[in-house]
Residue, then its C-alpha position, 0 to 999 in steps of 0.5 A: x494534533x498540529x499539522x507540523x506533528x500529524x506529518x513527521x508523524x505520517x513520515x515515519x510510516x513507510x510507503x511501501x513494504x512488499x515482499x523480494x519476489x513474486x506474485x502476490x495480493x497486495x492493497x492500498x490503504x490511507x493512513x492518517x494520524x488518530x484523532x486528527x480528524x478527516x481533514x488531518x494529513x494523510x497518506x496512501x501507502x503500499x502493503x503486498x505479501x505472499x504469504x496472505x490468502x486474502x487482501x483483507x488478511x494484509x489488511x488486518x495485519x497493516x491496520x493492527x500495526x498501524x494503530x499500535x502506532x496512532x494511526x488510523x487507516x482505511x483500504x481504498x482497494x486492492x491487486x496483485x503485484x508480480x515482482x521480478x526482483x532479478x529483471x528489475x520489473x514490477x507490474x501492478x494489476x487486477x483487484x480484490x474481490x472484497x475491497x475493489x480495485x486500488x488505484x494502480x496509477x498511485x500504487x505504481x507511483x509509490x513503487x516507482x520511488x521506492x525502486x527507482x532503477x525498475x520498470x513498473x507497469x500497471x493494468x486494470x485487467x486480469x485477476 
């Protein structure tokens, strides 16, 4: 796959996708093209739902999604999110007990350009 196509295809991927409100697991996955080898394009991306009971659950929903698109993704750990649509306020903390603890720095960054007009937060304490 050309590098051209790997990343229009990468770009039809959104970057973030978590729930209107709450508090809730959410995990951080790197996603690349199928057969585009490790050095392919790739890219981080954001999935949060309150509906899981555990990060590897919104993993294996995101990566099934994912792969019926020709992609394949690999998660490089997990949190929380607490949402609080109607102050504007996202904060990103603690890890999951399966995959460890995603890098909120770039979980914060990718919501920050999702919600532009928030305040995110992030920390590494709390569960």
């Amino acid at each position: 796959m050309a590098a051209e196509a790997a990343a229009a295809a990468l770009g039809r991927v959104a970057d973030v996708e978590i729930d209107g409100g709450g508090v809730f697991k959410y995990v951080l996955l790197r996603v690349r093209p199928r057969h585009a080898g490790t050095a392919a394009a790739a890219k981080e991306v954001v999935r949060g739902h309150g509906w899981a009971e555990y990060h590897a659950d919104i993993y294996d929903k995101a990566a099934a999604e994912l792969e019926r698109q020709g992609f394949d993704c690999e998660c490089l750990g997990g949190g929380r999110i607490s949402h609080q649509q109607e102050q504007k306020k996202i904060h990103v903390y603690g890890y999951s007990v399966g995959f460890g603890r995603a890098k909120h720095s770039v979980t914060t960054e990718k919501l920050k350009a999702k919600y532009p007009d928030y305040e995110i937060t992030w920390a590494d304490e709390g569960y």
